[in-house]
LOMIVEX-936116 format. One line per 3 residues: number of its first residue (from 1); for each residue z, x, y of N, C-alpha, C. Coordinates in steps of 0.05 Angstrom, whole numbers. Layout:
BEGIN
NUM) Z X Y Z X Y Z X Y; ...;
//
This chain:
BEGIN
1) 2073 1483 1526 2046 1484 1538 2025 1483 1516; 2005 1466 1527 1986 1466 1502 1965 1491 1493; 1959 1500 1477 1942 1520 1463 1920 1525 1488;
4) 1916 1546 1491 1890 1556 1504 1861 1568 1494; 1866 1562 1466 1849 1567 1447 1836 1597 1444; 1861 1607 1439 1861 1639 1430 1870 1661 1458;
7) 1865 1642 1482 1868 1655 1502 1900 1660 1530; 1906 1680 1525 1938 1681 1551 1939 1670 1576; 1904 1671 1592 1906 1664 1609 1875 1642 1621;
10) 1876 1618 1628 1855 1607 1637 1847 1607 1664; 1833 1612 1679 1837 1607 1705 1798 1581 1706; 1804 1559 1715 1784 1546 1716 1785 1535 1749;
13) 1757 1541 1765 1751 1532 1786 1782 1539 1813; 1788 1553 1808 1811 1562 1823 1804 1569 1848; 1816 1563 1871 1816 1566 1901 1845 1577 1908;
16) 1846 1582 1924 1875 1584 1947 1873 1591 1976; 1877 1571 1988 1868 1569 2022 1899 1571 2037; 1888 1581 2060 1914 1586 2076 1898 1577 2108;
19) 1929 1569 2124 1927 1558 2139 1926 1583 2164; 1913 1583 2182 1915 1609 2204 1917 1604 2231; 1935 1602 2236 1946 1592 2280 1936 1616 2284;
22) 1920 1608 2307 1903 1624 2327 1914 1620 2349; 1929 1611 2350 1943 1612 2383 1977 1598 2381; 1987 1613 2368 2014 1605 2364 2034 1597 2387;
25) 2034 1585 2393 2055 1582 2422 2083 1591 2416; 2088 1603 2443 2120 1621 2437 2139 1591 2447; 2165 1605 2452 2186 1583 2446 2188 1585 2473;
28) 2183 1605 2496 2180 1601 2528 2153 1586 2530; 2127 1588 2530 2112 1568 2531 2115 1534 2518; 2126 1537 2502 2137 1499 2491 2153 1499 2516;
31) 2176 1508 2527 2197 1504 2546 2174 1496 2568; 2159 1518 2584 2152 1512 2602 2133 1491 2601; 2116 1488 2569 2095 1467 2568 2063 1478 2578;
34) 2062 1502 2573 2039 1512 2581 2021 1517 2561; 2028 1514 2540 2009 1503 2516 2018 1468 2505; 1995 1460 2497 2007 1438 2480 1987 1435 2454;
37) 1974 1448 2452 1961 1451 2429 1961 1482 2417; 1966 1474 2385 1961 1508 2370 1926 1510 2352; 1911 1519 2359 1889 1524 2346 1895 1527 2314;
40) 1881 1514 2301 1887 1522 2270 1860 1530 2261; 1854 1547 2236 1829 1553 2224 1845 1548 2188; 1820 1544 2172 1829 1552 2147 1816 1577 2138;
43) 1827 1592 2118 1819 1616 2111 1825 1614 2076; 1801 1617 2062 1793 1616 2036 1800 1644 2028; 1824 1655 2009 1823 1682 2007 1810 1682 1979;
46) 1813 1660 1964 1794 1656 1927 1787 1629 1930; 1759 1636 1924 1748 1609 1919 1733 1593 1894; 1732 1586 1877 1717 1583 1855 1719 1602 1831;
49) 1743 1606 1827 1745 1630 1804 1749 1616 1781; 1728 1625 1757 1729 1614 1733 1735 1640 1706; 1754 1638 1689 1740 1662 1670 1772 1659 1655;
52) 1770 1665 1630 1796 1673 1613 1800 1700 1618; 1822 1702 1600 1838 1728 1591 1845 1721 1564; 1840 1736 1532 1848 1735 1523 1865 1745 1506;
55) 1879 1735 1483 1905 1751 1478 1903 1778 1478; 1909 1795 1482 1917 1829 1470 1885 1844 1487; 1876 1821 1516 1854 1837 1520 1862 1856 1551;
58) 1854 1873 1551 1865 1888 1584 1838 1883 1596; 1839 1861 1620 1814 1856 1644 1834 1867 1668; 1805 1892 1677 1809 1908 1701 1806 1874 1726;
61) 1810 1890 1760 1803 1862 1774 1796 1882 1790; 1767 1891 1807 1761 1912 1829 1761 1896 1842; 1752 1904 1873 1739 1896 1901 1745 1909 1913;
64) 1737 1904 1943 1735 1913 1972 1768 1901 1975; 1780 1915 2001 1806 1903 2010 1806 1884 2025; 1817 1859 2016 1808 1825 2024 1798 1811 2017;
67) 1785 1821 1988 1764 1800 1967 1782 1793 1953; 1805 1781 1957 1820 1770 1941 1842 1773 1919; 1837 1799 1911 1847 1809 1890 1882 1804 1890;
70) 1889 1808 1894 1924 1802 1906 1928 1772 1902; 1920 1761 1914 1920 1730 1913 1913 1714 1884; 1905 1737 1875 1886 1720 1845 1910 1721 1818;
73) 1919 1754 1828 1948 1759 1812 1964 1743 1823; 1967 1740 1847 1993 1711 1848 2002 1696 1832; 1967 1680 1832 1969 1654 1821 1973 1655 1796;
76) 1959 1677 1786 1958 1678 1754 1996 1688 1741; 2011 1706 1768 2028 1704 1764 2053 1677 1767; 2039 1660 1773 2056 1638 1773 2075 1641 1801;
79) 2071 1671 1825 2082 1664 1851 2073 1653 1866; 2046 1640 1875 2031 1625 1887 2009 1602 1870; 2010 1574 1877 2005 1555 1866 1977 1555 1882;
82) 1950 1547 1863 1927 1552 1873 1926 1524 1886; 1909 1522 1913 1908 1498 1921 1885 1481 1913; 1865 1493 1903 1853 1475 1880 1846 1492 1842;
85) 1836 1470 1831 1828 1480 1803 1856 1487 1786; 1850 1507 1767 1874 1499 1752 1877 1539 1742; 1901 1538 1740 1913 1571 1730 1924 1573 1702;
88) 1925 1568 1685 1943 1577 1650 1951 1588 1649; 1977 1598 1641 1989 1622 1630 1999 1623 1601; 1993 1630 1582 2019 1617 1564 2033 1647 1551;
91) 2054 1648 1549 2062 1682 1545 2085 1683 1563; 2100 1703 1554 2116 1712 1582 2107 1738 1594; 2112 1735 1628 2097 1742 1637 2107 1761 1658;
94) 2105 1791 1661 2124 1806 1675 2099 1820 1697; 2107 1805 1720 2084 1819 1740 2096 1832 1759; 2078 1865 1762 2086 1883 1779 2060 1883 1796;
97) 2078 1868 1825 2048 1859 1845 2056 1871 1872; 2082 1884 1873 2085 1891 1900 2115 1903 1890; 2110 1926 1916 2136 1942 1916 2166 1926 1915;
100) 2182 1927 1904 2206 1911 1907 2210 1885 1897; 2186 1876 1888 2193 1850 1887 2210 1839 1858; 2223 1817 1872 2241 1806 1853 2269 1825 1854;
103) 2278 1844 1870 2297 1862 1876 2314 1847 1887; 2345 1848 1881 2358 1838 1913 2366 1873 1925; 2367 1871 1950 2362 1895 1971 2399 1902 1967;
106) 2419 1882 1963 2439 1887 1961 2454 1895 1939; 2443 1891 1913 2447 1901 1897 2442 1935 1875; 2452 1938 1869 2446 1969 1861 2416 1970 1836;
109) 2409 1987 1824 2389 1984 1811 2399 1977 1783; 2419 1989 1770 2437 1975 1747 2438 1940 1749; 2451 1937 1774 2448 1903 1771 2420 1889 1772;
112) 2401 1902 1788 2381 1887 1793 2359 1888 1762; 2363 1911 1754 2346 1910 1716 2361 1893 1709; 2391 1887 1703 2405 1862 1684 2387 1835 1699;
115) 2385 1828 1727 2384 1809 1745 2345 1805 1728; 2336 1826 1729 2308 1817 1731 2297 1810 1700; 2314 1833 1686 2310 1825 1653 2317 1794 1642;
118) 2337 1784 1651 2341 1750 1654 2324 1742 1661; 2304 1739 1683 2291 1729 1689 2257 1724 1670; 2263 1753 1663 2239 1753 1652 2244 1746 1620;
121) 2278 1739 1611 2257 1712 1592 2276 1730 1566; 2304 1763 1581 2320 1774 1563 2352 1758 1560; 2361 1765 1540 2383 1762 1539 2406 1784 1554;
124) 2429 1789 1567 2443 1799 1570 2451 1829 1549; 2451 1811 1525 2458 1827 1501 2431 1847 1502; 2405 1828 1497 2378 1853 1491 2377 1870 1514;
127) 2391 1874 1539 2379 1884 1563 2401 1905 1555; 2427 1900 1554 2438 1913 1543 2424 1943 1525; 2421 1937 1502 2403 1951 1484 2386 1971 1500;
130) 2377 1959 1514 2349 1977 1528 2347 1989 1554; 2376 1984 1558 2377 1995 1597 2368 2028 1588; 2383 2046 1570 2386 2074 1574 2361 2078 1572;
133) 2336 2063 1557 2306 2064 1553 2300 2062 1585; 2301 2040 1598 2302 2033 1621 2301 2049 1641; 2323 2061 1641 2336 2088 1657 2321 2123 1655;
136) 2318 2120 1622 2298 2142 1616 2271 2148 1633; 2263 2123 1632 2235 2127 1632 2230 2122 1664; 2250 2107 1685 2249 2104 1698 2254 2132 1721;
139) 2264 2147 1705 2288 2174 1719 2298 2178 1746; 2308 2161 1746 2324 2149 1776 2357 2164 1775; 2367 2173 1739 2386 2173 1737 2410 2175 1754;
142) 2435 2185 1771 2446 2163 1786 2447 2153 1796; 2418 2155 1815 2407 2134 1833 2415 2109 1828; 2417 2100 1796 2409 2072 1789 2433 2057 1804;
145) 2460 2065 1801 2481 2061 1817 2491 2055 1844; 2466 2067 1854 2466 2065 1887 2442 2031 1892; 2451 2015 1917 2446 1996 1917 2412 1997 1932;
148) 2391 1988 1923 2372 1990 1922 2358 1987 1942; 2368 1986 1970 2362 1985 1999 2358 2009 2008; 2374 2026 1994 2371 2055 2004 2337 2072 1979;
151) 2333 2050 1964 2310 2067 1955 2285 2069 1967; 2271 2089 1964 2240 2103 1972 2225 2074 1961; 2200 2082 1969 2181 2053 1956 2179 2067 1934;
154) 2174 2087 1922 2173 2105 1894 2190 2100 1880; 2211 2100 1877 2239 2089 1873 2239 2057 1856; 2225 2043 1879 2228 2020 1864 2206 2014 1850;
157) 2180 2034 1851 2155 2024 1838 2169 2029 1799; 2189 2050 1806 2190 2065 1779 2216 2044 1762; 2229 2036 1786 2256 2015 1762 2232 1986 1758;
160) 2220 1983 1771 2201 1958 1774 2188 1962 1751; 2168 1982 1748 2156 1981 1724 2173 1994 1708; 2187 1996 1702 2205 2015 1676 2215 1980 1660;
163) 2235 1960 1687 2235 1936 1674 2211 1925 1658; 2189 1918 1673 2170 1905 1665 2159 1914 1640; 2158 1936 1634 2150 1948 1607 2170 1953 1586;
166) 2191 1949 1587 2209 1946 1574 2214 1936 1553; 2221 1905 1571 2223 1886 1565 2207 1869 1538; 2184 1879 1536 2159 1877 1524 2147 1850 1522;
169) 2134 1847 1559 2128 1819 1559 2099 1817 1539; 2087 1791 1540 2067 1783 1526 2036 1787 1544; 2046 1783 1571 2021 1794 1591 2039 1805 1617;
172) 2023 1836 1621 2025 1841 1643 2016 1842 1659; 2020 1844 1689 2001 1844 1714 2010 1858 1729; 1992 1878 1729 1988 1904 1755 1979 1905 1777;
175) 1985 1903 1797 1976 1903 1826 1976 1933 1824; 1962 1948 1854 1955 1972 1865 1985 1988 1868; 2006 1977 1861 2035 1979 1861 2039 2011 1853;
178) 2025 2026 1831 2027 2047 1818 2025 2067 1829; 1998 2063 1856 1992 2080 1867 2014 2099 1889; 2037 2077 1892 2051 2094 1905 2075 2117 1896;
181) 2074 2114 1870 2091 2139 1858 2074 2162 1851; 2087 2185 1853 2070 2214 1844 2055 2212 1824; 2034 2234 1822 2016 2237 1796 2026 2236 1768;
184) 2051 2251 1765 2056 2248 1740 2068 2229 1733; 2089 2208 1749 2094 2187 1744 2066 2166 1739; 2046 2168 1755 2031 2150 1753 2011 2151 1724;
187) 2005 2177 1713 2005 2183 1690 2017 2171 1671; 2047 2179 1665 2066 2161 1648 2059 2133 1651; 2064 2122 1672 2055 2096 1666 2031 2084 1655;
190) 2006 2100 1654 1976 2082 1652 1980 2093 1620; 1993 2120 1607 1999 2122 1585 2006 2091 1580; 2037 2088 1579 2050 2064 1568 2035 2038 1573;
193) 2013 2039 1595 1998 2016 1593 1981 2014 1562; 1972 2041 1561 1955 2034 1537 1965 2035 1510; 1994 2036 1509 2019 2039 1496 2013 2004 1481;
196) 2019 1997 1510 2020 1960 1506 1989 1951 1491; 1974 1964 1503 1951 1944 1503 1941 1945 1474; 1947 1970 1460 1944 1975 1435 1958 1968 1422;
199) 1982 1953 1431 2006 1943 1409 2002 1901 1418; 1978 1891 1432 1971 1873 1433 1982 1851 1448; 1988 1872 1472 1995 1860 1498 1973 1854 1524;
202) 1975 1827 1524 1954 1825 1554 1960 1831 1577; 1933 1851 1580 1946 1862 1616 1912 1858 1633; 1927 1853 1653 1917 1851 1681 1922 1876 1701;
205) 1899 1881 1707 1902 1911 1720 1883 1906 1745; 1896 1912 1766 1884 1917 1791 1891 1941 1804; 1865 1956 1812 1868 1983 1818 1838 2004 1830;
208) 1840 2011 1853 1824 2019 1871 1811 2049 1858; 1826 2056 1838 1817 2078 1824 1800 2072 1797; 1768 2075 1799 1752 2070 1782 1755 2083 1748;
211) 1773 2113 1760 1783 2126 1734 1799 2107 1718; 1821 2093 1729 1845 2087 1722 1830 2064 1706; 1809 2048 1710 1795 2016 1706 1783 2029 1685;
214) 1765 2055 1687 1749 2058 1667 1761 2060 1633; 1785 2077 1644 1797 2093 1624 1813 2060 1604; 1824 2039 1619 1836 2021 1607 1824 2008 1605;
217) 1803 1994 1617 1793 1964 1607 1761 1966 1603; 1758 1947 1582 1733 1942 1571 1719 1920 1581; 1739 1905 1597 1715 1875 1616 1730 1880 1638;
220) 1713 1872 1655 1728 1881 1683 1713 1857 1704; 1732 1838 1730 1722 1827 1744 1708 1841 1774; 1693 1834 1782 1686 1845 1816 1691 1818 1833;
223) 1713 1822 1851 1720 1803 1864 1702 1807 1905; 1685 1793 1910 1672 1802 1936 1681 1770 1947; 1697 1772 1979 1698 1758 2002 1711 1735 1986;
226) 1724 1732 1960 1746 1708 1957 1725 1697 1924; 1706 1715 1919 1690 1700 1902 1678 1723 1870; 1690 1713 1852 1684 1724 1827 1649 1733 1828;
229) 1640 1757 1830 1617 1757 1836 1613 1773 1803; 1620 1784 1796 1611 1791 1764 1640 1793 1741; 1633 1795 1721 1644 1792 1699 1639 1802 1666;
232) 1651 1824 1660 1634 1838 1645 1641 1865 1639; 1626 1872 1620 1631 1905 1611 1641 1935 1647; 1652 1945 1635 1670 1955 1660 1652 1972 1670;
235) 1637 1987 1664 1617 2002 1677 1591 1991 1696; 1588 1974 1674 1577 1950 1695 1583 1945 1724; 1606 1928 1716 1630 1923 1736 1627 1946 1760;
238) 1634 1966 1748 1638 1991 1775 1615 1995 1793; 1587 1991 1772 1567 1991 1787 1561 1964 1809; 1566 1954 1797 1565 1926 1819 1578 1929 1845;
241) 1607 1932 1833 1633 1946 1862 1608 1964 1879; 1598 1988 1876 1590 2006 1891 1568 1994 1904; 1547 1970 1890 1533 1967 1904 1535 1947 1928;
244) 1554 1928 1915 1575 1910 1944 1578 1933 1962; 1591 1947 1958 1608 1963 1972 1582 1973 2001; 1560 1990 1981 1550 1992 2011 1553 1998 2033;
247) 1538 1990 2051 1549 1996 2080 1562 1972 2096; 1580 1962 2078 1602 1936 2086 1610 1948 2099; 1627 1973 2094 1660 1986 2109 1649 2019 2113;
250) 1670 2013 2127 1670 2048 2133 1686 2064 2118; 1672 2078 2097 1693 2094 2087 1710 2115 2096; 1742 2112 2075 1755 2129 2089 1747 2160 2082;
253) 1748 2180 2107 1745 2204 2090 1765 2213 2075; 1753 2223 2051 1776 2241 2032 1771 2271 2039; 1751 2281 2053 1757 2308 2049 1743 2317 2087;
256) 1752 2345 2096 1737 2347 2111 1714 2365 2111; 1697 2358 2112 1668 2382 2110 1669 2405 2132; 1673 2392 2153 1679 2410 2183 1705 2416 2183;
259) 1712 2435 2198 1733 2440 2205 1741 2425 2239; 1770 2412 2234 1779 2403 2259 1776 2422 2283; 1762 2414 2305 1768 2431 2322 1742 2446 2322;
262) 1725 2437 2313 1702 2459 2313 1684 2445 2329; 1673 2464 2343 1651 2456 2372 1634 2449 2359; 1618 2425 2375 1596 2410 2374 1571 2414 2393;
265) 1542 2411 2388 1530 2418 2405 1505 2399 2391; 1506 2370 2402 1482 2349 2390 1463 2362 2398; 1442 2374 2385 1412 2378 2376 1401 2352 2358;
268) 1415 2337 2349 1385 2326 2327 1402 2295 2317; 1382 2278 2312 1396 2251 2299 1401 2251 2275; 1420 2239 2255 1411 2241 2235 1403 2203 2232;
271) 1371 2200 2222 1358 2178 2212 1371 2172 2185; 1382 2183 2166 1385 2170 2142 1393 2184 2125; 1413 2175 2104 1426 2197 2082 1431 2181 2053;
274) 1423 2187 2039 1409 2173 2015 1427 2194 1992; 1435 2177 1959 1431 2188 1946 1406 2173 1924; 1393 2191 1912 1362 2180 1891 1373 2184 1863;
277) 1365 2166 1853 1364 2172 1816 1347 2180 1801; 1343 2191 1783 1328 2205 1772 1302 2197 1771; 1307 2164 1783 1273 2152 1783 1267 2151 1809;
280) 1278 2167 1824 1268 2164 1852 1281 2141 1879; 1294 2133 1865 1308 2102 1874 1332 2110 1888; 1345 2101 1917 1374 2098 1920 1385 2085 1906;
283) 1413 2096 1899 1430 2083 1881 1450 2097 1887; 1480 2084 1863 1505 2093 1875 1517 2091 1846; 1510 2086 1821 1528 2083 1803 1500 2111 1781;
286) 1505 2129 1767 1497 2147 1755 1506 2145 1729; 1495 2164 1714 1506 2172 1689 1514 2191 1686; 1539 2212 1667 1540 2243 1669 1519 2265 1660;
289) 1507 2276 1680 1487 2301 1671 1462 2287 1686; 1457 2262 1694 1437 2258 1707 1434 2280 1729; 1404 2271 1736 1403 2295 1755 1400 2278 1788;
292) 1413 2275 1809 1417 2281 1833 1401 2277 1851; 1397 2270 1871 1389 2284 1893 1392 2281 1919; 1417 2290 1935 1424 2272 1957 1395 2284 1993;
295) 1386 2269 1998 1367 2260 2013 1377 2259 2037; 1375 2288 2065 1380 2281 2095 1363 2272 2107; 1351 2251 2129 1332 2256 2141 1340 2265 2180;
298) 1329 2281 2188 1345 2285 2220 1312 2284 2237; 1319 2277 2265 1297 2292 2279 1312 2303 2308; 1305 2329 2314 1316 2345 2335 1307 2346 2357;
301) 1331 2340 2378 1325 2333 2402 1311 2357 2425; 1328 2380 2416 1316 2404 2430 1312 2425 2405; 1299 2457 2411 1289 2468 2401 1315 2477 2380;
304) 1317 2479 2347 1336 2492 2329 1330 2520 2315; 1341 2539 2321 1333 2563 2297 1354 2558 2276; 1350 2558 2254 1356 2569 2236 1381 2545 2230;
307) 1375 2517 2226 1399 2502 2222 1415 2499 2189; 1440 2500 2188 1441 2507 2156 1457 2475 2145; 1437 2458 2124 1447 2440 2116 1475 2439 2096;
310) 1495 2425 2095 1523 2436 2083 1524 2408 2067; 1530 2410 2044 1534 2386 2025 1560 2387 2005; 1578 2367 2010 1603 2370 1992 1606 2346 1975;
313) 1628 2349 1953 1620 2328 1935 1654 2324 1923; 1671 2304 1934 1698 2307 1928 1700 2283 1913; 1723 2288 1895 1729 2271 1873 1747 2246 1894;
316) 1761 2225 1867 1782 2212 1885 1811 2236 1891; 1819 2215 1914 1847 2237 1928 1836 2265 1952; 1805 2257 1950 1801 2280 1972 1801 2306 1956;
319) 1802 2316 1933 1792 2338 1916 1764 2358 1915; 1761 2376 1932 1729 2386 1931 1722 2394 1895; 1703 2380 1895 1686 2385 1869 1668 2408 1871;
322) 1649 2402 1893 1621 2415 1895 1618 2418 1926; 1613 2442 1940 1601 2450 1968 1583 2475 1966; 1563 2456 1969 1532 2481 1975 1522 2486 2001;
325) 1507 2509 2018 1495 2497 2034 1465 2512 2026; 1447 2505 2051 1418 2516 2049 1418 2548 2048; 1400 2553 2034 1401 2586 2030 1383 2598 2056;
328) 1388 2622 2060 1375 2631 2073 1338 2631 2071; 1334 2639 2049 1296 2628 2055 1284 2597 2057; 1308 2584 2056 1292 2554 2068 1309 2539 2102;
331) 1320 2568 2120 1317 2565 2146 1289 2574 2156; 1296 2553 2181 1270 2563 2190 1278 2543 2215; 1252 2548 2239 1253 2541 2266 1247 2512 2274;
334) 1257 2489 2290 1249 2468 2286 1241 2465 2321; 1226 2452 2330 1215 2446 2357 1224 2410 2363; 1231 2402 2391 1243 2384 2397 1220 2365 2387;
337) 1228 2333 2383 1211 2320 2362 1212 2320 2336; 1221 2340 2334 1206 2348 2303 1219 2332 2282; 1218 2321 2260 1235 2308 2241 1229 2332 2212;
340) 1267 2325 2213 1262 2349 2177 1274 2328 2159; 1265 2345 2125 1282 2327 2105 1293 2344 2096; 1317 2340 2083 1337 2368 2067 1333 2344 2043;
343) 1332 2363 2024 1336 2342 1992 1351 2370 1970; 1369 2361 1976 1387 2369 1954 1398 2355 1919; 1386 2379 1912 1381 2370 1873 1408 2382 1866;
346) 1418 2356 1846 1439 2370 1832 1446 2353 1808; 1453 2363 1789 1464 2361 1757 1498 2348 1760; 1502 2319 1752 1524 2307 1752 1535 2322 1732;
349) 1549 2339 1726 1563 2351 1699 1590 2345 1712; 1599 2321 1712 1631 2306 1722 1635 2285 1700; 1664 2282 1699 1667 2266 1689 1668 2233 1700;
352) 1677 2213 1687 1679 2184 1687 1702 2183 1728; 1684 2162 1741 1702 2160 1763 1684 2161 1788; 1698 2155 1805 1692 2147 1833 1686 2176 1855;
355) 1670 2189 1860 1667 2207 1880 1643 2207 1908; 1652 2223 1929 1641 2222 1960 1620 2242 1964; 1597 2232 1968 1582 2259 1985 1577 2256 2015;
358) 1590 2274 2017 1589 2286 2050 1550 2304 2060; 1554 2308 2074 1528 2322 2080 1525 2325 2117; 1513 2337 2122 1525 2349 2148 1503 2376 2160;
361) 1501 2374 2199 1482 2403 2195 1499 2423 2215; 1493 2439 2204 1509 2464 2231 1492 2495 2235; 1504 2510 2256 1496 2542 2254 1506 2553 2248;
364) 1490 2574 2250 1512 2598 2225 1539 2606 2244; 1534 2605 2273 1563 2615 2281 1581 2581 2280; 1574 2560 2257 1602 2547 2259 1597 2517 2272;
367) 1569 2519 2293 1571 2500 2310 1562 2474 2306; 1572 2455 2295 1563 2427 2290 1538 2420 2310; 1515 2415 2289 1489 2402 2302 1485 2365 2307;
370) 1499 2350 2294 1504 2337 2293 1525 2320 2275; 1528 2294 2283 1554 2283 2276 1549 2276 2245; 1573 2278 2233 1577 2283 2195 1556 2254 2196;
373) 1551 2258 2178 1533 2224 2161 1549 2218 2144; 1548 2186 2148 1562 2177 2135 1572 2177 2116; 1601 2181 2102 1600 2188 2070 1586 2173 2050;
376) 1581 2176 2030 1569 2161 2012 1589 2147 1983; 1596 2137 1973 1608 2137 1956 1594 2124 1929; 1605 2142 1905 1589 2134 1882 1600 2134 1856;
379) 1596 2129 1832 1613 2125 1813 1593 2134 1792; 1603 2157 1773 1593 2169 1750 1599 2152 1722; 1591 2145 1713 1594 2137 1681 1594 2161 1664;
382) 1620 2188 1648 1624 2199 1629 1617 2195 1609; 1617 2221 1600 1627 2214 1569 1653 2208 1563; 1655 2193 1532 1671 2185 1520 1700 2206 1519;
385) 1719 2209 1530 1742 2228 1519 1742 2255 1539; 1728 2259 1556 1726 2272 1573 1747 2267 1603; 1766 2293 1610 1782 2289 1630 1776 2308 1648;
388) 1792 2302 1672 1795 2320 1690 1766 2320 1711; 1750 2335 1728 1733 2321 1736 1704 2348 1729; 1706 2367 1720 1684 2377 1713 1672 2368 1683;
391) 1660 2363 1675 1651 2364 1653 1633 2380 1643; 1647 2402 1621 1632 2423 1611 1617 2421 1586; 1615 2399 1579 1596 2394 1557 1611 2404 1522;
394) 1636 2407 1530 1641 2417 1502 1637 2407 1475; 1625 2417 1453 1611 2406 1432 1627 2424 1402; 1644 2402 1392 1665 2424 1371 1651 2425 1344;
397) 1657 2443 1331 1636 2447 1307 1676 2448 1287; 1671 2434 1261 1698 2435 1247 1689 2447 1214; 1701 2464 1209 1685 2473 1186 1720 2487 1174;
400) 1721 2493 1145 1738 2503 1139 1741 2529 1136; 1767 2533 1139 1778 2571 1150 1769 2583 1123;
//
């Protein structure tokens, strides 16, 4: 293959279209002849994607679910051929894009690492060498022996990537694949990602967790509706994701603010729920320690005493960070008509990552005033070296004993 001029991977003007029957006729309708036509549509899942990768660089890939992202690792993995423009690879190339794949279901997990290490470009003899590494890191231990039909999807995320990193291809590619093994496994692995990336391996990382993007990559793509919409420093990046993101979808909730099961009694609309930046502006991407201010607006249908606004603030995985509500000297009586604003101030002292604010009104005995507002979702930019999700500002002073 010819030189890419410093770079592992090219992707220029790249598409991939698929064909979509909208009215598939069954094999009793052909018999009886009650269709004779199948409706076809085409469906663009990437369209126009231009940008390298180069050697020893880790590019994150965000989006919404359906902007492509999956499809883009295909091609770049060499399992799907783009139907226009052109894909490069040059390297060998070990892609973890989906649970199982490249497994045979009948084989045990011992055969299927020999089966997949071949593939990916080992000798018999080197696979040899490195199964007990393999096996280590994978900790399946006698599992490995049992034939791989009977494994959990966790199971195979862990022999899947245990091969792939092994092996020590020249570029890797990560699909959302990780997300399905436990925390500490998933840990171990983004370790050994940065294992590679520092030992000047190219990786491709796709992953719904803004932590996981921030923490590894320094350029990162935003993929929106099949189309490279930015390209660029990763914070950036995240900010862009959030502001696509918007009120496209409905987010899922991570946490519940109310309790299931708790009586409702509509008093009041809510008009609007905002978070502001420090300049006064809605926005969704912050900095750490900025200061806050998430913004209710309601107006009440019949007369309210004493309604108490509730505001929660959960990390990713549905984790409560922060739940405040209104204090007692700023209740007070509202008359039907009336419109209120709640503005709640607060100090981001979190770290780097993706989190929800909830916000919500109730009475003091419990009773939902109206329906939750919409979650919000937003993404903090940390400091440097900072984990876990509070950030306490620690500042070390080093002097000798």
């Amino acid at each position: 293959m010819a030189s890419l001029n410093g770079n592992s991977i090219v992707v220029e003007g790249a598409g991939k279209r698929y064909t979509k029957y909208e009215d598939t006729p069954t094999l009793v309708g052909r018999a009886l002849k009650l269709r004779n036509l199948t409706r076809r549509s085409t469906l663009w899942a990437v369209r126009g994607a231009t940008f390298s990768v180069g050697r020893g660089e880790c590019l994150g890939v965000i989006g919404q679910n359906g902007s492509g992202k999956s499809t883009l690792l295909r091609m770049m993995a060499g399992v799907s051929a783009p139907t226009e423009g052109r894909v490069a690879v040059e390297g060998r190339v070990a892609p973890l894009i989906s649970v199982g794949v490249g497994f045979h279901r009948e084989l045990t997990g011992r055969e299927n690492v020999y089966v997949n290490g071949i593939v990916l470009g080992r000798t018999r003899e080197e696979m040899d060498r490195r199964f007990d590494e393999i096996l280590e890191f994978s900790e399946l231990g006698h599992f490995i022996d049992t034939p791989v039909k009977f494994y959990s999807s966790g199971m195979f995320v862990r022999l899947g990537f245990a091969v792939s990193i092994m092996v020590e291809p020249d570029i890797l590619i990560v699909d959302e694949v990780l997300a399905v093994g436990d925390l500490a496994f998933q840990l171990k692995c983004f370790d050994r990602i940065s294992e590679l990336r520092d030992a000047g391996t190219t990786i491709v990382l796709v992953s719904h967790s803004m932590r996981s993007i921030q923490r590894l990559c320094d350029r990162t793509l935003v993929l929106h509706q099949g189309e490279v919409r930015f390209d660029g420093d990763t914070s950036e990046a995240i900010g862009v994701y959030h502001d696509l993101l918007g009120e496209t979808r409905d987010l899922v909730e991570e946490g519940q603010f109310f309790a299931e099961g708790q009586k409702v009694d509509a008093r009041a609309e809510i008009e609007s729920f905002e978070l502001l930046g420090p300049d006064g502006r809605a926005a969704r991407h912050f900095k750490a320690g900025q200061e806050v201010t998430a913004v209710l607006t309601v107006r009440f249908a019949r007369d309210t005493a004493d309604p108490i606004a509730g505001l929660n603030v959960f990390a990713e995985g549905g984790v409560l960070v922060y739940a405040k509500t209104t204090p007692w000297s700023e209740r007070r009586t509202f008359r039907a008509g009336e419109r209120a604003r709640y503005a709640a101030r607060f100090r981001l002292g979190v770290t780097s990552g993706s989190y929800t604010a909830r916000i919500g009104l109730m009475t003091a005995d419990n009773t939902l005033l109206t329906p939750s507002a919409r979650p919000l979702l937003f993404y903090v930019d940390g400091a440097d070296g900072a984990k876990g999700f509070a950030d306490l500002d620690a500042r070390f002073e080093v002097s000798s004993a």
